[in-house]
Jmol script that loads the backbone (N, CA, C; Angstrom):
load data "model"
ATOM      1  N   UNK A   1     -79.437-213.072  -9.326  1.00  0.00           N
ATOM      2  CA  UNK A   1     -80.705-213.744  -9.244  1.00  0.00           C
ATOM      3  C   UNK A   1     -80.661-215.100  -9.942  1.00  0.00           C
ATOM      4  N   UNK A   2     -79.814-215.616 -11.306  1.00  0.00           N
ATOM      5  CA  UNK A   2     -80.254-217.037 -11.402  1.00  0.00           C
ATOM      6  C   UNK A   2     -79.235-217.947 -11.123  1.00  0.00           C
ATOM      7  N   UNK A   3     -78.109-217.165 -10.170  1.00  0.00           N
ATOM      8  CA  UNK A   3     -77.733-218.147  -9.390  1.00  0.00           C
ATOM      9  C   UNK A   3     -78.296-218.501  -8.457  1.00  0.00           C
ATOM     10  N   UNK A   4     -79.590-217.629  -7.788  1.00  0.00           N
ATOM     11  CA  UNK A   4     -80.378-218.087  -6.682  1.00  0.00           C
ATOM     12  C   UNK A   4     -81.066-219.203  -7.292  1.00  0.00           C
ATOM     13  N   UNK A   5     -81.327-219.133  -8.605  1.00  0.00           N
ATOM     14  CA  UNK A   5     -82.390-219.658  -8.856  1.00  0.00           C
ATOM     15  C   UNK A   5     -82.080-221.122  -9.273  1.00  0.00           C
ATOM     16  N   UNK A   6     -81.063-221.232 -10.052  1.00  0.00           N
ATOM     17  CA  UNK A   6     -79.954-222.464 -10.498  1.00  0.00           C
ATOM     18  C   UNK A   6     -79.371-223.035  -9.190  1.00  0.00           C
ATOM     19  N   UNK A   7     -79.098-222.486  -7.878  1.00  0.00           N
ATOM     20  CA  UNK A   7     -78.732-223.019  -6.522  1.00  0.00           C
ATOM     21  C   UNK A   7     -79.901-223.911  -6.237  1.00  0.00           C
ATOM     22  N   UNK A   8     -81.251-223.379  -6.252  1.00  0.00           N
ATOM     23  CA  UNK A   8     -82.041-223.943  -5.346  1.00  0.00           C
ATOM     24  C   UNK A   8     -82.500-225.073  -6.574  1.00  0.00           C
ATOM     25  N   UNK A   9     -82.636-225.759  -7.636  1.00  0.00           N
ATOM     26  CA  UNK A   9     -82.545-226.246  -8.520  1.00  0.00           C
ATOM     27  C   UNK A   9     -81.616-227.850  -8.895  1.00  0.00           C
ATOM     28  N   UNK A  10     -80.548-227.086  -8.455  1.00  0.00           N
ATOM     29  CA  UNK A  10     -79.502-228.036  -8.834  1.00  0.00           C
ATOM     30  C   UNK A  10     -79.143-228.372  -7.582  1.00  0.00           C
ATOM     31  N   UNK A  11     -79.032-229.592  -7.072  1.00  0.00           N
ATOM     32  CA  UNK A  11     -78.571-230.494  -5.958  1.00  0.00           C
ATOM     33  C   UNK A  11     -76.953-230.115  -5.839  1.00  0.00           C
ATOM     34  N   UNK A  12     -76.747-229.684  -4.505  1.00  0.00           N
ATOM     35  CA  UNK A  12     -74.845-229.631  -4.696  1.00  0.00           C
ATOM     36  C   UNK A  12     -74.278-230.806  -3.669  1.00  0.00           C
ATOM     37  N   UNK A  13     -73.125-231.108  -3.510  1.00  0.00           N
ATOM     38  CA  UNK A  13     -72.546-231.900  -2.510  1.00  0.00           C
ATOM     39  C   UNK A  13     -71.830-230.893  -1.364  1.00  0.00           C
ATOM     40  N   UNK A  14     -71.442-231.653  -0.331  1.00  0.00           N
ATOM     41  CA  UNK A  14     -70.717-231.008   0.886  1.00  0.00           C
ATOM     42  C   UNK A  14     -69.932-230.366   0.236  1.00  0.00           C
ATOM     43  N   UNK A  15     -69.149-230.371  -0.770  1.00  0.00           N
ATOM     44  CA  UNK A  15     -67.938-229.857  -0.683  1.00  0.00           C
ATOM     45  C   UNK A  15     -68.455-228.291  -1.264  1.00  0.00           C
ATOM     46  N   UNK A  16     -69.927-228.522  -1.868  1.00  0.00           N
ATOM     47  CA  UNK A  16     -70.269-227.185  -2.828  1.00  0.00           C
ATOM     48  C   UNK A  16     -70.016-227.481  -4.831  1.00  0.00           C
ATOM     49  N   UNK A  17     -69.761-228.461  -4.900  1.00  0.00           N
ATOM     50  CA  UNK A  17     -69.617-229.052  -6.185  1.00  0.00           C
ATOM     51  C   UNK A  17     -71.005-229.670  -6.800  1.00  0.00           C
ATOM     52  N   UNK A  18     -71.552-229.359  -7.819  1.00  0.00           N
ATOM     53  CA  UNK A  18     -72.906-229.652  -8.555  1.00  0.00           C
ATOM     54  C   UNK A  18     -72.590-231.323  -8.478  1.00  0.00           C
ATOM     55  N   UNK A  19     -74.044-232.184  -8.004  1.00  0.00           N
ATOM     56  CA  UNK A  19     -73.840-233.407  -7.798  1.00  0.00           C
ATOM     57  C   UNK A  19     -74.135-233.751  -9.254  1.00  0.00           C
ATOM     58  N   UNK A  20     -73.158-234.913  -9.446  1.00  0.00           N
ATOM     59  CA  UNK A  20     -73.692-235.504 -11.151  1.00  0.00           C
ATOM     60  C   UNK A  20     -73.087-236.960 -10.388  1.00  0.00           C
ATOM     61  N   UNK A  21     -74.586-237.778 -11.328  1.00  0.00           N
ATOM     62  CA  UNK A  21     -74.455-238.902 -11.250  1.00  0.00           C
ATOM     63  C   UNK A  21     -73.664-239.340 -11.959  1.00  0.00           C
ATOM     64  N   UNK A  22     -72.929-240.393 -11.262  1.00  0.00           N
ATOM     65  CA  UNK A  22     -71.785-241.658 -11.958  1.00  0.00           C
ATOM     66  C   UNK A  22     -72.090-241.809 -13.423  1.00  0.00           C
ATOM     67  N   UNK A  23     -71.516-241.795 -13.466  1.00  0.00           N
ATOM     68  CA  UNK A  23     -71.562-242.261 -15.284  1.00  0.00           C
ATOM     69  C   UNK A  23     -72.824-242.289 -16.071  1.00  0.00           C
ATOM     70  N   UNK A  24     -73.484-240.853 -15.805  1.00  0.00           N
ATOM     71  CA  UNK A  24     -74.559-240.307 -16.637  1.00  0.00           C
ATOM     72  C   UNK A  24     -74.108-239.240 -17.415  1.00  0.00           C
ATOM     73  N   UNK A  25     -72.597-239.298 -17.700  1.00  0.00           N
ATOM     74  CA  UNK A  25     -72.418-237.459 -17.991  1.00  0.00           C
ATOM     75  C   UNK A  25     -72.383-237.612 -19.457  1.00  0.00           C
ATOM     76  N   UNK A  26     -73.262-237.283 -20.900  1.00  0.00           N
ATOM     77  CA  UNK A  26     -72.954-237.712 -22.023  1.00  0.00           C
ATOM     78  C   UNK A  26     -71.716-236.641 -22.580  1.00  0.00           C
ATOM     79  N   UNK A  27     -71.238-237.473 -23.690  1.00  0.00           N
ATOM     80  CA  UNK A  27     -69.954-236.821 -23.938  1.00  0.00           C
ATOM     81  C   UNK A  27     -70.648-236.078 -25.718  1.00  0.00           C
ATOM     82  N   UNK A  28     -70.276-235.059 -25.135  1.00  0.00           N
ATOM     83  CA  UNK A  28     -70.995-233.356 -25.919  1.00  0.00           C
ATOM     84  C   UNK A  28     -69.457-233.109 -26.864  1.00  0.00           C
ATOM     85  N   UNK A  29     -69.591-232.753 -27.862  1.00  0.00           N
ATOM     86  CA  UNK A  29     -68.496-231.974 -28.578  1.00  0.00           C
ATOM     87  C   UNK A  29     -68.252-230.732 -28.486  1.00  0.00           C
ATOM     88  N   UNK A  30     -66.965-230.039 -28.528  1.00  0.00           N
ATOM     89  CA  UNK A  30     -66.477-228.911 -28.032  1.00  0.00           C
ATOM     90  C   UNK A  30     -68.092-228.382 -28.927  1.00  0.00           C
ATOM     91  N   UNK A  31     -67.569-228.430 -30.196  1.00  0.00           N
ATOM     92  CA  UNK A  31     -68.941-227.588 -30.953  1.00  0.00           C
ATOM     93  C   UNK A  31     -70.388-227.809 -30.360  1.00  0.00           C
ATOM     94  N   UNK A  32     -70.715-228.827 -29.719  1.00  0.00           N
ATOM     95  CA  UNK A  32     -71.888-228.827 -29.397  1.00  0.00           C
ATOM     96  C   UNK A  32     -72.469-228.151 -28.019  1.00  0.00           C
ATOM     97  N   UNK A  33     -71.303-228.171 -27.726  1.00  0.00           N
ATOM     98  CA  UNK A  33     -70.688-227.066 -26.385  1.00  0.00           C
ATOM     99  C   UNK A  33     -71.016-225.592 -26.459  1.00  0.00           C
ATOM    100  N   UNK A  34     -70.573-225.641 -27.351  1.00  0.00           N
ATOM    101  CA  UNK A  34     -70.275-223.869 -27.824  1.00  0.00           C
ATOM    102  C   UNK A  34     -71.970-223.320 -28.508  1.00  0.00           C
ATOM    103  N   UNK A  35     -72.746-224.633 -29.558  1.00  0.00           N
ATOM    104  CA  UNK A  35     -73.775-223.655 -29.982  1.00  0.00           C
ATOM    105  C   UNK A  35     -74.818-223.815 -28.388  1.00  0.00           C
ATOM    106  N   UNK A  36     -74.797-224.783 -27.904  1.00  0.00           N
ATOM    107  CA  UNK A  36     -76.086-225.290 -26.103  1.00  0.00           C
ATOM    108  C   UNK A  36     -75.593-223.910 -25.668  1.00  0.00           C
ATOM    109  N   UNK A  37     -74.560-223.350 -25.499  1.00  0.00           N
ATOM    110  CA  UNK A  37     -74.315-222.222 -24.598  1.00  0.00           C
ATOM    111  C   UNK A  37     -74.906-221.045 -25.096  1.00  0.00           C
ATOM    112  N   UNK A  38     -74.328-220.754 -26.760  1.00  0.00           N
ATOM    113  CA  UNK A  38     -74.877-220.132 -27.427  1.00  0.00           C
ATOM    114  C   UNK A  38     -76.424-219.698 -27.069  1.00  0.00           C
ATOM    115  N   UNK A  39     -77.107-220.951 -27.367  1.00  0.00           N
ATOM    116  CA  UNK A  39     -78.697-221.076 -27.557  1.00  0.00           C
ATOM    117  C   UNK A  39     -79.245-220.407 -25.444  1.00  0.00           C
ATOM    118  N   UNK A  40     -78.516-221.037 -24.823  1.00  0.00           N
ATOM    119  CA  UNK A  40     -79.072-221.174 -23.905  1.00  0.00           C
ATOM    120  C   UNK A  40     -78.688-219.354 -23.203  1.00  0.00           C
ATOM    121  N   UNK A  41     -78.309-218.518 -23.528  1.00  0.00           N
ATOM    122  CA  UNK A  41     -77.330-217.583 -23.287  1.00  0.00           C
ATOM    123  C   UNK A  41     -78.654-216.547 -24.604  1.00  0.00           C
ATOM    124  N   UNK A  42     -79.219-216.921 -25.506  1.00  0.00           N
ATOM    125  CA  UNK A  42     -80.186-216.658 -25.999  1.00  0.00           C
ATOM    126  C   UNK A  42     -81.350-216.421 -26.401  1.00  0.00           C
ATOM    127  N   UNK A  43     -82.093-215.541 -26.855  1.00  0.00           N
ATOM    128  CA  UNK A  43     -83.513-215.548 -26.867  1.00  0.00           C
ATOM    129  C   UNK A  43     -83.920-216.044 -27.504  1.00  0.00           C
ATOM    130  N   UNK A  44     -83.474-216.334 -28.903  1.00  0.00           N
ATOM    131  CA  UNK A  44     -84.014-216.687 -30.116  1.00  0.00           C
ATOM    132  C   UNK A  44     -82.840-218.083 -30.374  1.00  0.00           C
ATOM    133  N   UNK A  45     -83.106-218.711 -31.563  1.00  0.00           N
ATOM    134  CA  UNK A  45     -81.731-219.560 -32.307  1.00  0.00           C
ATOM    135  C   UNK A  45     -81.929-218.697 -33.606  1.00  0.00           C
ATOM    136  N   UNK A  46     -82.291-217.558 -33.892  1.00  0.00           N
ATOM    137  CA  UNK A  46     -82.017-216.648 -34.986  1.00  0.00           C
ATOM    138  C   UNK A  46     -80.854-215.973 -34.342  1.00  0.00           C
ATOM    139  N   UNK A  47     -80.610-215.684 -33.124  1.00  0.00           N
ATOM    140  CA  UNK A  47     -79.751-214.893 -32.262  1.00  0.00           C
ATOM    141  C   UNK A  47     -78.374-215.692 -32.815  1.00  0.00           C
ATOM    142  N   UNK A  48     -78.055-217.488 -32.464  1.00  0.00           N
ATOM    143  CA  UNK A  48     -77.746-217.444 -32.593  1.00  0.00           C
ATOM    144  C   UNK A  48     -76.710-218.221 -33.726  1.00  0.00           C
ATOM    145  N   UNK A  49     -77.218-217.990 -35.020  1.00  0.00           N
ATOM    146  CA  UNK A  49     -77.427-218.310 -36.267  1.00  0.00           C
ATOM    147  C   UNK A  49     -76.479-217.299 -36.596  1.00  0.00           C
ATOM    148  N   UNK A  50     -77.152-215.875 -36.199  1.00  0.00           N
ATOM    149  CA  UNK A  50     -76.019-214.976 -36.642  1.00  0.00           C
ATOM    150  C   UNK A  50     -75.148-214.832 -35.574  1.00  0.00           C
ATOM    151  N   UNK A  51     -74.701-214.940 -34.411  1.00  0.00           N
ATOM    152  CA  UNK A  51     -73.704-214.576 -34.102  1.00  0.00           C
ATOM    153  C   UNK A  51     -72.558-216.219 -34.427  1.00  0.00           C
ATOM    154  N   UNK A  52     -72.860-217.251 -34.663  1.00  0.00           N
ATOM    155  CA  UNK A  52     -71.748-218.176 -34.706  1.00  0.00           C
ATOM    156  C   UNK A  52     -71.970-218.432 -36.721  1.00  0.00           C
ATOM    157  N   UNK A  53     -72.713-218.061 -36.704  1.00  0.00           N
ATOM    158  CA  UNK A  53     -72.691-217.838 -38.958  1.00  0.00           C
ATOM    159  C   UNK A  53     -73.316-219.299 -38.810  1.00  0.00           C
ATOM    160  N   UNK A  54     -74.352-219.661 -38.595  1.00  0.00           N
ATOM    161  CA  UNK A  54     -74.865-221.241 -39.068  1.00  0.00           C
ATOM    162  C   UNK A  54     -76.138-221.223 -39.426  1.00  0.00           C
ATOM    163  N   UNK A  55     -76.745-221.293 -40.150  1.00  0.00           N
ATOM    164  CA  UNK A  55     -78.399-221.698 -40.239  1.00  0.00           C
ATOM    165  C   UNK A  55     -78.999-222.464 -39.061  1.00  0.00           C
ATOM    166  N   UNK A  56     -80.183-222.193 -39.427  1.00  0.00           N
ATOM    167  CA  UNK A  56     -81.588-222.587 -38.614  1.00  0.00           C
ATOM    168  C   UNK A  56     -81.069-223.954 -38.493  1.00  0.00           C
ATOM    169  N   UNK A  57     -81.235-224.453 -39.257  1.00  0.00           N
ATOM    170  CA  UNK A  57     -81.199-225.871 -39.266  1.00  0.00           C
ATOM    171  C   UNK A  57     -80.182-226.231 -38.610  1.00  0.00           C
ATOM    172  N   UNK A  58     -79.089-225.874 -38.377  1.00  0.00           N
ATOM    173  CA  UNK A  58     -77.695-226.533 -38.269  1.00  0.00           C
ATOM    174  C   UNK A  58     -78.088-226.358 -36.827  1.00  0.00           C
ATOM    175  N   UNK A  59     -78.370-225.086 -35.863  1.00  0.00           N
ATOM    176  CA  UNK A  59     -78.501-224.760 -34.659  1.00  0.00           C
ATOM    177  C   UNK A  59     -79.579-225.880 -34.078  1.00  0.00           C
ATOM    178  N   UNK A  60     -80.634-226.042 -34.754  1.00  0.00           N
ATOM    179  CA  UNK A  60     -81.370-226.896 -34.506  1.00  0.00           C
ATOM    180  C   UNK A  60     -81.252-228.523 -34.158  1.00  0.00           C
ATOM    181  N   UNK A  61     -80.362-229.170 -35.606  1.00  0.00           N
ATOM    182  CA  UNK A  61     -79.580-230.016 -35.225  1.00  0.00           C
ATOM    183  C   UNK A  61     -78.883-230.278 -34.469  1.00  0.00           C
ATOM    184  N   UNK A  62     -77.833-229.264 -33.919  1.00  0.00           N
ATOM    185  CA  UNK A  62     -76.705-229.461 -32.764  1.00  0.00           C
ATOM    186  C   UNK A  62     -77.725-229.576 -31.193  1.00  0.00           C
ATOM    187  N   UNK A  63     -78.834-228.845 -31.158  1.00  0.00           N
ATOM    188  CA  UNK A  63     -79.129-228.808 -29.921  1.00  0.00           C
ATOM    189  C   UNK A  63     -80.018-230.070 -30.122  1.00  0.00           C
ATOM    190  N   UNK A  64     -80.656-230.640 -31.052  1.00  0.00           N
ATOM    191  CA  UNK A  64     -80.996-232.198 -30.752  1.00  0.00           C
ATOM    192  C   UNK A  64     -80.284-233.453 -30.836  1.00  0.00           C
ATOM    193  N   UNK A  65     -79.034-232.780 -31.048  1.00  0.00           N
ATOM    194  CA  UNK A  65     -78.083-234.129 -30.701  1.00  0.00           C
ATOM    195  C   UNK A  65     -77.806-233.958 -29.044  1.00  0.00           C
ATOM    196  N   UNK A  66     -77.590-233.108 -28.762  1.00  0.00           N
ATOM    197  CA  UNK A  66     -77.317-232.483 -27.447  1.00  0.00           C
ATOM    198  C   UNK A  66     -78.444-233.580 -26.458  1.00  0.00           C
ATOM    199  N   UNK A  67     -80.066-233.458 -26.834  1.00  0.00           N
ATOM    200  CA  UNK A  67     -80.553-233.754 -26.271  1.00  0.00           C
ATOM    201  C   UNK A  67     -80.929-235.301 -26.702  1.00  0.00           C
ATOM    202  N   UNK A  68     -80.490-235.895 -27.714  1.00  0.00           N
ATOM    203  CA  UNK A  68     -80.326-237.012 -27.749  1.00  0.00           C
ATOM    204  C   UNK A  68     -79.395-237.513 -27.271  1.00  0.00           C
ATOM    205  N   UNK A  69     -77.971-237.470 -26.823  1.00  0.00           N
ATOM    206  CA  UNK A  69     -77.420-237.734 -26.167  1.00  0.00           C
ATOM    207  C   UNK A  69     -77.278-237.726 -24.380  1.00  0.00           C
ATOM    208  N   UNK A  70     -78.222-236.561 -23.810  1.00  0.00           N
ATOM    209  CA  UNK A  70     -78.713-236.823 -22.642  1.00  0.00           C
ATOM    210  C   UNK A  70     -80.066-238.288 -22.654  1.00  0.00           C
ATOM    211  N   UNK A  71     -80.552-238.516 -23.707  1.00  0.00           N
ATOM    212  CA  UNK A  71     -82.166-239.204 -23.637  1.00  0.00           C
ATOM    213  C   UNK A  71     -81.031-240.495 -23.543  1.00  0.00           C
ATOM    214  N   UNK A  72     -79.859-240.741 -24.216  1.00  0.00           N
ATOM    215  CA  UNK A  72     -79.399-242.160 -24.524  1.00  0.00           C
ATOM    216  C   UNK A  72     -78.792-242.225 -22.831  1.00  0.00           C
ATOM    217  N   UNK A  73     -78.309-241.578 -22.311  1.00  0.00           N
ATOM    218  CA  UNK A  73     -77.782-242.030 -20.710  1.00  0.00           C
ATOM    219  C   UNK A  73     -78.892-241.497 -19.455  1.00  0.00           C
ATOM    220  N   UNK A  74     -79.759-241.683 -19.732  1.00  0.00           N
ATOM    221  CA  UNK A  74     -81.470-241.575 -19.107  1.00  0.00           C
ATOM    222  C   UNK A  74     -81.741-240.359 -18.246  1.00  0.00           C
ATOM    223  N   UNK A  75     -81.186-239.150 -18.906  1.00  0.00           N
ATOM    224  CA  UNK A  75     -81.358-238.114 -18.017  1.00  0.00           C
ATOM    225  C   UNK A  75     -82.129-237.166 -19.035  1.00  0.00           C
ATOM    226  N   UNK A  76     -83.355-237.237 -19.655  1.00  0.00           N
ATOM    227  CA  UNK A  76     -83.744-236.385 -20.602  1.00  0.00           C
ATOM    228  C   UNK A  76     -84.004-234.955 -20.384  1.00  0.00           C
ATOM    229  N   UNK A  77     -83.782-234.522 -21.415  1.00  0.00           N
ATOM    230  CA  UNK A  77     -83.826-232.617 -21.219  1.00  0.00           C
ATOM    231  C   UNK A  77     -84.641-232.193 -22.721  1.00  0.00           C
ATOM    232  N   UNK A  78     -85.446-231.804 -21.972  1.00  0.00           N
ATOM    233  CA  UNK A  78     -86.303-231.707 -23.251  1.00  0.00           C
ATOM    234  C   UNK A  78     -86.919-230.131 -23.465  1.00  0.00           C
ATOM    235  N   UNK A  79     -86.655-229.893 -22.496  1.00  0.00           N
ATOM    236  CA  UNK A  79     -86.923-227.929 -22.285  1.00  0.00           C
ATOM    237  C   UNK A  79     -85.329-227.440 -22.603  1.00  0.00           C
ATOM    238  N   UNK A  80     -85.415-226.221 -22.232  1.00  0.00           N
ATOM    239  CA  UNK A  80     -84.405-225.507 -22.314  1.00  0.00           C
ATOM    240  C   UNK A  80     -84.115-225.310 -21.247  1.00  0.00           C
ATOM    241  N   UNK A  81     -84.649-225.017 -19.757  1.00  0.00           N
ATOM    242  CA  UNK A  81     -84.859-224.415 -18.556  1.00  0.00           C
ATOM    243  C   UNK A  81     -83.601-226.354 -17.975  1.00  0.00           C
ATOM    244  N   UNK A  82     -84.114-227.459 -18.271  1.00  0.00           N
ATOM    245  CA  UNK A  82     -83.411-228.828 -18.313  1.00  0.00           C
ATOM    246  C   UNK A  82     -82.468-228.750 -18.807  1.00  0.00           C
ATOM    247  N   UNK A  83     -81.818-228.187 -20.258  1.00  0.00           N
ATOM    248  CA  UNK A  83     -80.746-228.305 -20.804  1.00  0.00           C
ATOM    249  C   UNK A  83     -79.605-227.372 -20.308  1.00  0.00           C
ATOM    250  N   UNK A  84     -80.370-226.247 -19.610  1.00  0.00           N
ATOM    251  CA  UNK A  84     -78.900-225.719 -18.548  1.00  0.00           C
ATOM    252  C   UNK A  84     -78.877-226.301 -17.559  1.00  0.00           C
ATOM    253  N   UNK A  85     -80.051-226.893 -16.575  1.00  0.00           N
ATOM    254  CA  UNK A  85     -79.468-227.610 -14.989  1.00  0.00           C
ATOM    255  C   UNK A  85     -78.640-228.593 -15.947  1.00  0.00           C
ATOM    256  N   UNK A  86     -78.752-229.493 -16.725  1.00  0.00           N
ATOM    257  CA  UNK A  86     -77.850-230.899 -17.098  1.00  0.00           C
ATOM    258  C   UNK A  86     -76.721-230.223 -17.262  1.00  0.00           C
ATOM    259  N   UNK A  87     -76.302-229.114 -18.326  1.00  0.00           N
ATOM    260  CA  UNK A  87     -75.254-228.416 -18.617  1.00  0.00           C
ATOM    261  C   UNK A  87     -74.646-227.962 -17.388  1.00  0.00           C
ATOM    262  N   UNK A  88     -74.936-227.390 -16.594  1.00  0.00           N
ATOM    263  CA  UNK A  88     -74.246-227.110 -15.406  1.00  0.00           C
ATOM    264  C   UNK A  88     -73.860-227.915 -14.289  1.00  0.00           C
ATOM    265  N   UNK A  89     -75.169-229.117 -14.020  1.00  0.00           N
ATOM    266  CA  UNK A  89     -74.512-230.442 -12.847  1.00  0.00           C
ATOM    267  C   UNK A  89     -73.292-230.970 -14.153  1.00  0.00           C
ATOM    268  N   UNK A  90     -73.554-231.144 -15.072  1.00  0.00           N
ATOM    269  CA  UNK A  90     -71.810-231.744 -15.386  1.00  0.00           C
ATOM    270  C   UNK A  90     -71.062-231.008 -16.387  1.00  0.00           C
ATOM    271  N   UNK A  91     -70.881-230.170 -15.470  1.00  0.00           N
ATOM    272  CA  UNK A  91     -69.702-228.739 -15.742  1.00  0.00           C
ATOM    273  C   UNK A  91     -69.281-228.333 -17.173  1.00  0.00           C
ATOM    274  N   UNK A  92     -70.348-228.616 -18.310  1.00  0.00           N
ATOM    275  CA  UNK A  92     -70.130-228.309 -19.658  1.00  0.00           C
ATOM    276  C   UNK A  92     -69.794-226.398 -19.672  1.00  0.00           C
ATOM    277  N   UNK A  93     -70.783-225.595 -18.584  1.00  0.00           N
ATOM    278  CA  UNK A  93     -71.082-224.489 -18.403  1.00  0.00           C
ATOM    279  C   UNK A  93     -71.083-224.303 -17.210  1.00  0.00           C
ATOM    280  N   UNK A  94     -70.873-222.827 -17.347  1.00  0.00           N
ATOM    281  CA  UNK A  94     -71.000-222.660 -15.466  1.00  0.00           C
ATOM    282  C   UNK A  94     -71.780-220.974 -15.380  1.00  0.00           C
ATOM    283  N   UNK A  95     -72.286-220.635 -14.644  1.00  0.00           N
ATOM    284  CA  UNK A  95     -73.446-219.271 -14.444  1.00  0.00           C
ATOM    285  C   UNK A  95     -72.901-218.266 -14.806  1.00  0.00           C
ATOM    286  N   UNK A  96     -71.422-217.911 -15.020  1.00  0.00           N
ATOM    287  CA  UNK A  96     -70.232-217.132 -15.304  1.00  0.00           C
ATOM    288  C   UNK A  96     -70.886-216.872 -16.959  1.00  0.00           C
ATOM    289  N   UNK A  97     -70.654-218.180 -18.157  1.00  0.00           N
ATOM    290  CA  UNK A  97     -70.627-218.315 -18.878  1.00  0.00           C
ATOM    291  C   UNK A  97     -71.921-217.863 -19.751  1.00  0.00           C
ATOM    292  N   UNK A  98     -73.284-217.391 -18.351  1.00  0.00           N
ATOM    293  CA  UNK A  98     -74.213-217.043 -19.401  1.00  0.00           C
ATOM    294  C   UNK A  98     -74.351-215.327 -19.554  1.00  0.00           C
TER     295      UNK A  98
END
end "model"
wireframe off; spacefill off
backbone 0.3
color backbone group
């Protein structure tokens, strides 16, 4: 079901590849990688505080750099429901991964 739902969502190309615009893709750190998936793969950021050992704060921080770095190449994500389509049109994550 949320690949139905992430299909009809996310724009693909002929070939079946998630379309991402030219040189909008911001460049994310492995770590910042790992807690967006975390969070997004989550109910809470208490969830996942304890499963990667970081405080509130730290989880908090990583996912607003995340989204400051989409706001600086003009594709803002300001939900969570936004921060996986962006995560997935440029292949940080893929539907496997949640």
């Amino acid at each position: 079901m949320t690949e139905d739902i992430v299909t009809a969502i996310i724009p693909f190309t002929h070939t079946g590849e998630p379309f991402r615009p030219p040189g909008s893709r911001p460049d994310l750190s492995d770590r910042e990688v790992e807690v967006l998936l975390a969070w997004l793969a989550s109910d809470s950021k208490r969830e996942v505080t304890e499963r990667l050992f970081l405080a509130d704060s730290t989880v908090s921080t990583y996912i607003q750099r995340v989204r400051s770095k989409y706001d600086a190449v003009g594709r803002p994500a300001r939900t969570k429901v936004r921060l996986l389509v962006r995560a997935v049109e440029d292949g940080y994550i893929g539907l496997d991964d949640l």
